[in-house]
C-alpha positions as CSV (number, residue, x, y, z in Angstrom):
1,X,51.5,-67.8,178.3
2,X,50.9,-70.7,176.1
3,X,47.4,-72.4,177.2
4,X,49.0,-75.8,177.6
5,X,51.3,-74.5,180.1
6,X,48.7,-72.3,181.7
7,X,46.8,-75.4,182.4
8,X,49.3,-77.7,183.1
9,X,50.3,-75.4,185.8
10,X,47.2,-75.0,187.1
11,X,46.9,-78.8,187.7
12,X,49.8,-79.3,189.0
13,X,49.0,-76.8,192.0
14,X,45.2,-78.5,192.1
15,X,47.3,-81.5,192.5
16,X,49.7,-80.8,195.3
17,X,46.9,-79.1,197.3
18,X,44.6,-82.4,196.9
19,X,47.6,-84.3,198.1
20,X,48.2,-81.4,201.1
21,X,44.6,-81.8,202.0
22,X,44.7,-85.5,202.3
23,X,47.3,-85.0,204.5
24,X,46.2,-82.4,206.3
25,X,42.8,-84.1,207.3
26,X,42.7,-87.8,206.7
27,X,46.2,-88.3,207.9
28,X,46.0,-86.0,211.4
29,X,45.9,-87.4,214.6
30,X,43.4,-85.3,216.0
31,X,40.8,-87.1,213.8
32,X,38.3,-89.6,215.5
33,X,39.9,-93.0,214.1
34,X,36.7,-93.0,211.9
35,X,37.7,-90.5,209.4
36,X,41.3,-91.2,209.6
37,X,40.9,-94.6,209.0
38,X,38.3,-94.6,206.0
39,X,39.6,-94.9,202.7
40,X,36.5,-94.7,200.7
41,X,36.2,-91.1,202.8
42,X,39.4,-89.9,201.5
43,X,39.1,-91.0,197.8
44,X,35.6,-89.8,197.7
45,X,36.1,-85.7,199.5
46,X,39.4,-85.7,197.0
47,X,37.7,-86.4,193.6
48,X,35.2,-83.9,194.8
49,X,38.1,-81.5,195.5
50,X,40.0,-82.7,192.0
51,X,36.6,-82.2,190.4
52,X,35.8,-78.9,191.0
53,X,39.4,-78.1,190.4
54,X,38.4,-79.5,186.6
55,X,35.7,-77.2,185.7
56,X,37.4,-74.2,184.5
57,X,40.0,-76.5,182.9
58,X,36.7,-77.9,181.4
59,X,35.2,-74.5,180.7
60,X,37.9,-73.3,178.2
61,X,38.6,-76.4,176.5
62,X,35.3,-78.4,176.1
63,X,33.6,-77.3,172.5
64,X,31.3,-74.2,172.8
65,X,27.8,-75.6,173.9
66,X,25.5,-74.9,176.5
67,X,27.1,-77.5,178.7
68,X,30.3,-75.7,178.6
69,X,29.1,-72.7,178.8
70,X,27.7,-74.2,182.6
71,X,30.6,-75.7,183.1
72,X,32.7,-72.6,182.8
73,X,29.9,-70.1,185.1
74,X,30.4,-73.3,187.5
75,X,34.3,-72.6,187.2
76,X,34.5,-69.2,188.0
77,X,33.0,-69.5,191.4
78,X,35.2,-72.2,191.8
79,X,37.9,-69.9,191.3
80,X,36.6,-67.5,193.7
81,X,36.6,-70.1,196.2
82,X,40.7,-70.4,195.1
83,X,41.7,-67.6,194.9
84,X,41.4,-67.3,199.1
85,X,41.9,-70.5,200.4
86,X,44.8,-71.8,198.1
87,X,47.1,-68.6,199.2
88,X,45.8,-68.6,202.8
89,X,46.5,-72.6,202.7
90,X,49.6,-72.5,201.8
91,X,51.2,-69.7,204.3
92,X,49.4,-71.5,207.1
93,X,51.4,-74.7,205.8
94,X,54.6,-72.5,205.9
95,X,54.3,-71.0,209.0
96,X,53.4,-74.3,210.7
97,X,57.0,-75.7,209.3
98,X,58.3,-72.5,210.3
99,X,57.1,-72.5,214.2
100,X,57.6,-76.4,214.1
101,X,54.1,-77.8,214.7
102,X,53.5,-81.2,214.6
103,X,51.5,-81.6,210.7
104,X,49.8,-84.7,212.3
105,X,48.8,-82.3,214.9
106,X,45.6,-80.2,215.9
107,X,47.3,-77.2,215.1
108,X,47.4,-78.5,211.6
109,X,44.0,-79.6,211.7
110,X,42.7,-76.2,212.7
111,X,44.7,-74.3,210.4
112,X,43.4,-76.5,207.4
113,X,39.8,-76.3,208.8
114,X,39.9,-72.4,209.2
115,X,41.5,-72.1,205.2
116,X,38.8,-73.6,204.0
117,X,36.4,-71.6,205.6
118,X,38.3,-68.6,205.2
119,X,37.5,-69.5,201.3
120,X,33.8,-69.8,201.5
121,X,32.8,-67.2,203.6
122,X,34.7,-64.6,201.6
123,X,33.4,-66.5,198.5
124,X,29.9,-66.2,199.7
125,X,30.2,-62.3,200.9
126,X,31.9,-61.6,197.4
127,X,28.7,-63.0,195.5
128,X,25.8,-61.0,197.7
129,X,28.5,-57.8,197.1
130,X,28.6,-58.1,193.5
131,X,24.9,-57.6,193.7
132,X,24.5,-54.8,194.9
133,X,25.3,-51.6,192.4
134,X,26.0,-48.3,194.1
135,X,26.3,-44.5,192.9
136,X,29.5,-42.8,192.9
137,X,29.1,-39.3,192.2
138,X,32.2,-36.1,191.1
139,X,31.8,-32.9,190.1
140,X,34.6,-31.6,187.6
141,X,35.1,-28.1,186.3
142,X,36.2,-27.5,183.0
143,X,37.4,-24.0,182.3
144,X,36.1,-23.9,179.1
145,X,32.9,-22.2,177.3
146,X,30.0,-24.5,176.9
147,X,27.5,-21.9,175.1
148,X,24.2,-22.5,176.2
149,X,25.0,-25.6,178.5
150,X,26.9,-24.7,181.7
151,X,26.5,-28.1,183.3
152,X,25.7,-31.8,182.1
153,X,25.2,-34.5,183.8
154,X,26.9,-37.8,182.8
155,X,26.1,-41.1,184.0
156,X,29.7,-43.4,183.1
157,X,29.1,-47.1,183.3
158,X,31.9,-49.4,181.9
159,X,32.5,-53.3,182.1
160,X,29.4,-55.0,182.4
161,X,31.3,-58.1,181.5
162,X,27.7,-59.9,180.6
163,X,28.5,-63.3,180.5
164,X,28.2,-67.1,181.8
165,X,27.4,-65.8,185.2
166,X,25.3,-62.6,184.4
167,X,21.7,-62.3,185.6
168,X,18.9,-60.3,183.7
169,X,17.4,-59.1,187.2
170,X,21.0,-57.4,187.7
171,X,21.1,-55.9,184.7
172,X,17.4,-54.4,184.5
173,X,18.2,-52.7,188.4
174,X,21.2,-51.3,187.2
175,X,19.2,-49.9,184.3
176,X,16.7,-48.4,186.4
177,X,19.2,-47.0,188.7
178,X,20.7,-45.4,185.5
179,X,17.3,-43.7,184.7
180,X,16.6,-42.5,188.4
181,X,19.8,-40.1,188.0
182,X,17.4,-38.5,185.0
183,X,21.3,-37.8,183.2
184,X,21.8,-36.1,180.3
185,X,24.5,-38.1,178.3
186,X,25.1,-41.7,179.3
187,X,28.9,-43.3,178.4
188,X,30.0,-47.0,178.1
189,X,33.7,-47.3,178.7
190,X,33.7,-50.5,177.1
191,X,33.7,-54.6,178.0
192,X,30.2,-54.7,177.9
193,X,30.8,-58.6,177.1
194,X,33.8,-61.3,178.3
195,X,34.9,-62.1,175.0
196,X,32.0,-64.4,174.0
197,X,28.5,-63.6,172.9
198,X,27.2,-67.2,172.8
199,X,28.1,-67.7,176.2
200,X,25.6,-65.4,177.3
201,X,21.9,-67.1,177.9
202,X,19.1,-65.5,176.6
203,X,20.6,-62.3,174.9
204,X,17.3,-60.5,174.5
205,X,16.6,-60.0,177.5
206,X,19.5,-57.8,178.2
207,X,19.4,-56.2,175.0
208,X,15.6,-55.0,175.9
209,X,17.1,-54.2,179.4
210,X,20.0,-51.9,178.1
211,X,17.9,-50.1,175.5
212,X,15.3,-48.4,178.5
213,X,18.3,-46.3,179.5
214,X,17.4,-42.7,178.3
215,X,19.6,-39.4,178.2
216,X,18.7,-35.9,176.3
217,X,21.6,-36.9,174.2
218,X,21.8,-40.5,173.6
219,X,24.0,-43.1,175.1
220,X,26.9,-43.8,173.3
221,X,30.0,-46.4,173.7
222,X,33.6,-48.1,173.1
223,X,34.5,-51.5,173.3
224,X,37.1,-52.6,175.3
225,X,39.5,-55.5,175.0
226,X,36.5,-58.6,176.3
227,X,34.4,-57.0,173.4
228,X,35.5,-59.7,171.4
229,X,35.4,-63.5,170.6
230,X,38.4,-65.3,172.7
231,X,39.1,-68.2,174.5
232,X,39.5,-67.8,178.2
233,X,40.8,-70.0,181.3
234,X,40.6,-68.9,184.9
235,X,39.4,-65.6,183.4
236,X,42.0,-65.2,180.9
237,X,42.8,-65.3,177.4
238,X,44.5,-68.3,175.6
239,X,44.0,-66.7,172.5
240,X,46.4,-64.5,170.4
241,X,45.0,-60.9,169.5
242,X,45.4,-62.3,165.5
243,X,42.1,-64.1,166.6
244,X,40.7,-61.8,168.4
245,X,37.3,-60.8,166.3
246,X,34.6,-59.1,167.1
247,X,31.9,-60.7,166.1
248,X,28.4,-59.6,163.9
249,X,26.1,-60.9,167.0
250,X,28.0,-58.4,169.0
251,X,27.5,-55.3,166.9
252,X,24.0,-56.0,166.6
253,X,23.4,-56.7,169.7
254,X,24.9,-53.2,170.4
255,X,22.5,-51.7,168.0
256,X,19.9,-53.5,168.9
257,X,20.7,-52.1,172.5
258,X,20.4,-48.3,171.0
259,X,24.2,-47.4,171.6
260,X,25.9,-45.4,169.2
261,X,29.5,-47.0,169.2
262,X,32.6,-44.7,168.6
263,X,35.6,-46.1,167.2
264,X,38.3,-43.6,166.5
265,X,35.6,-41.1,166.2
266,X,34.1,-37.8,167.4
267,X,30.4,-36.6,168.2
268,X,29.2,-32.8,169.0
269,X,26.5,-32.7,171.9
270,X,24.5,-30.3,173.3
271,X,23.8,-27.7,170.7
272,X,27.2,-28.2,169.0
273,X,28.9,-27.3,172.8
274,X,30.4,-30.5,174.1
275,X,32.9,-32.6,172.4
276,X,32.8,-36.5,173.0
277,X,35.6,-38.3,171.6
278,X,35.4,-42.3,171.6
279,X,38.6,-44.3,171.2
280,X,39.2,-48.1,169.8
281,X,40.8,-49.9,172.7
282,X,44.5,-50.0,172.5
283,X,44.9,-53.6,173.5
284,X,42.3,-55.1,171.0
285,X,40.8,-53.1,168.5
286,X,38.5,-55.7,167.4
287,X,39.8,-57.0,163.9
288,X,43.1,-58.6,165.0
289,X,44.8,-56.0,165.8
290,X,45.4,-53.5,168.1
291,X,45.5,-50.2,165.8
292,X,44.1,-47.2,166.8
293,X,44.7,-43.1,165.9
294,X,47.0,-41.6,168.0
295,X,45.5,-38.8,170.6
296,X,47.0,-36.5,167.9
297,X,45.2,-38.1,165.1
298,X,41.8,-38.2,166.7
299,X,41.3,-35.0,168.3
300,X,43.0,-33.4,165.4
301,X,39.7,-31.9,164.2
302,X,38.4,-30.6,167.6
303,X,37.8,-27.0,168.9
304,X,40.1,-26.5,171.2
305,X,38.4,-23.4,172.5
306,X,35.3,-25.8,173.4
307,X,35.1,-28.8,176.4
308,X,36.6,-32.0,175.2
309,X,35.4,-35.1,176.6
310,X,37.7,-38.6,175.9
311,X,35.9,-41.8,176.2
312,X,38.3,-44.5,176.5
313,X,38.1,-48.4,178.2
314,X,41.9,-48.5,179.6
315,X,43.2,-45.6,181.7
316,X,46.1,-44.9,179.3
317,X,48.0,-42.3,177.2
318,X,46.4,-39.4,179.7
319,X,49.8,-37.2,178.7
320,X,49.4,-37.3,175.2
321,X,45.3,-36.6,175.4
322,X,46.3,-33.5,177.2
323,X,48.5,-32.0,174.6
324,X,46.3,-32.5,172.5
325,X,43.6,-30.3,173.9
326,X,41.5,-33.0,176.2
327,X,39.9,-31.7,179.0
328,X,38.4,-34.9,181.0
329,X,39.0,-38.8,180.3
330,X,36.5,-41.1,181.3
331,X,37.5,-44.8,181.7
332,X,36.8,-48.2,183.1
333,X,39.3,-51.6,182.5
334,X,40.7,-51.9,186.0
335,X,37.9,-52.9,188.7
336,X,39.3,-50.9,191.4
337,X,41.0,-54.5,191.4
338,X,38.0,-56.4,191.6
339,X,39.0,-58.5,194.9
340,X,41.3,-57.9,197.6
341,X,44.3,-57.3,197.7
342,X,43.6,-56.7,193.7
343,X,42.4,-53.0,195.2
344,X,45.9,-52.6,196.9
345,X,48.0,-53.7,193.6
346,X,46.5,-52.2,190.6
347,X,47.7,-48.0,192.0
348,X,50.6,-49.8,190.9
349,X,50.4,-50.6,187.2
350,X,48.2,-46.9,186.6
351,X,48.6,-43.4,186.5
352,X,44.8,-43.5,188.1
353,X,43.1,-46.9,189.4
354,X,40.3,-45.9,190.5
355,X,38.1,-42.9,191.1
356,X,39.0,-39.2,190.3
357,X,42.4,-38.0,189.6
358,X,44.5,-35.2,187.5
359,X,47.0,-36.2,186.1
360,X,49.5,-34.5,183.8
361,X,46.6,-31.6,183.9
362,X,44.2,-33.5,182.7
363,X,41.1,-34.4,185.1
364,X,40.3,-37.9,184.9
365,X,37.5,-40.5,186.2
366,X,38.6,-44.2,186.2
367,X,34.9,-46.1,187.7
368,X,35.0,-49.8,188.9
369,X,32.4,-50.6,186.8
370,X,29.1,-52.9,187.4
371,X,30.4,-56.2,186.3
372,X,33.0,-58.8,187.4
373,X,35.5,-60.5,185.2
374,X,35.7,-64.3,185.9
375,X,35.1,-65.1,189.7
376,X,31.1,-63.6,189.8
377,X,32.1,-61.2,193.1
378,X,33.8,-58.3,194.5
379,X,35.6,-57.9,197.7
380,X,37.6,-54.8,198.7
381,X,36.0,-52.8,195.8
382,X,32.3,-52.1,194.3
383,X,29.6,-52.2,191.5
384,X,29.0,-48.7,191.0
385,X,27.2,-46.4,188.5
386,X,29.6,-43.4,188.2
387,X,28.1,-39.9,188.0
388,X,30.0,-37.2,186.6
389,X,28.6,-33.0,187.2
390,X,30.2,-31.7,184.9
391,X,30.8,-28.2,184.9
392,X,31.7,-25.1,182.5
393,X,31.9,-21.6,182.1
């Protein structure tokens, strides 16, 4: 959608709830005549309200600087806030038309009242949540001959999403839950960023975080479709994929990170044994474009007779990685949904949205991932370090 429109329908709403709100609690009956009859009151808690609706407006527009880089971290737990009361708000409003309460009434008043706490308790709950990383563990058996290697132990981490609201301290535990699992191959499934780098404060640290994780052999990555410079509002993009770049700060802050990136390529592990093909995201490859080899073209040169692993951010093309010879697909992209009732609606839109599933014979892990994409919280779904025992004949 064009940004303009984006925004201008996103103040529109802002706008009718303000004037809903005013309604709804400066114009009830069931207020003592104080706040009902104070002007200054009203005008005052609705350009607060009308404020705070502005900062992710402000976020995406405003000229990239540290200010707007606050602005837009400020935004996105604004959204959060949003995202529960608006909907809850306006079906309370509906029903109380429906069942024919008074809107000068308490009913109203209480309904209003419970929205807006409805909004910041789940707020609240969703930004302790995010916090705390969990590991999810599978075991897969792949009836294939690994020589000398008969089981390996992958840790799969995918959409960091570092970014205006990131936090070092997060970033390091995760890190040193990663190393606790003592793994022997660590993946990235892509968006380690939301599309900006400049937007993330102090870089280094993270970088000097991300390169203690160790593995027997390596750590290596994909980006996904954030891994890029873009525009975003409310969490997403305003700008077309012809200007979506990937940045030089980016790929050096992946090397200086210690990942080795594969894009539309293939690495042999583990005493020539284990197969690990990366693939360029299929909705952004980085460059303007979203061109990528086909499954057919990439695992073209593999040994079918030994284990092939697919690294890949979206859950996507599982049938045609089958054909061609893959064995497991490990992914990120989808959150689980991130926050409810995103959990209940993304099954929908994939073949597998979370968790471990075969499909079209092929075993695959989608994980949740560590991060969160614009609000800063989950609810309905977790941060989670994804362990894969993999095993073979």
């Amino acid at each position: 959608m064009n940004p303009i429109i984006s925004i201008g329908v996103y103040l529109l709403a802002q706008a009718g709830t303000v004037l809903l709100l005013n309604r709804c609690l400066f114009g009830n009956q069931a207020l003592p005549a104080f706040f009902s009859g104070s002007r200054m009151l009203q005008w005052a808690a609705m350009a607060v309200y009308f404020l705070l609706a502005l900062l992710p407006v402000a976020g995406a527009m405003l000229p990239d600087s540290r200010f707007k880089y606050s602005l837009q971290a400020a935004g996105n737990i604004w959204l959060g806030f949003f995202a529960y009361f608006f909907p809850a708000f306006l079906l309370t409003r509906i029903a109380l038309r429906l069942f024919r309460f008074s809107p000068a009434g308490a009913a109203d008043l209480r309904m209003t009242t419970a929205c807006l706490v409805l909004g910041m308790v789940l707020l609240v709950y969703g930004l302790i949540h995010a916090q705390n990383t969990i590991v999810t563990a599978y075991d897969v058996n792949i009836e294939k001959d690994g020589g000398n290697v008969k089981d390996l132990k992958i840790v799969l981490l995918a959409d960091l999403h570092l970014s205006v609201n990131s936090r070092p301290a997060t970033t390091q535990r995760m890190v040193e839950m990663v190393n606790e699992q003592q793994p022997d191959l660590i993946v990235i499934a892509g968006d380690i960023f939301t599309s900006t780098y400049d937007g993330l404060k102090n870089p280094e640290q993270y970088a000097q975080a991300l390169r203690q994780m160790k593995a027997e052999y390596g750590v290596y990555a994909v980006y996904g479709n954030h891994d890029v410079e873009e525009t975003l509002f409310g969490g997403f993009p305003v700008t077309p994929i012809s200007q979506a770049f990937r940045s030089e700060q980016m790929e050096n802050f992946f090397k200086e990170c210690g990942f080795e990136i594969l894009y539309d390529d293939i690495v042999v592990l583990a005493d020539d044994s284990i197969q690990l093909a990366g693939r360029v995201d299929g909705e952004k490859a980085g460059d303007g474009t979203a061109r990528r080899m086909s499954a057919a073209e990439l695992l073209a040169g593999t040994d079918p007779l030994k284990p092939i692993i697919v690294l890949e951010h979206e859950p996507v093309d599982f049938k045609a990685l089958k054909e061609n010879g893959a064995d497991l697909a490990l992914c990120g992209h989808t959150h689980a949904g991130q926050i409810f009732p995103g959990n209940l609606i993304v099954p929908f839109f994939n073949e597998n949205a979370y968790g471990r599933k075969t499909v079209n014979g092929l075993e695959t892990i989608v994980t949740s991932g560590v991060g969160y994409y614009g609000p800063p919280m989950l609810v309905g779904t977790n941060s989670e370090i994804t362990i894969v025992n993999l095993h073979m004949n």
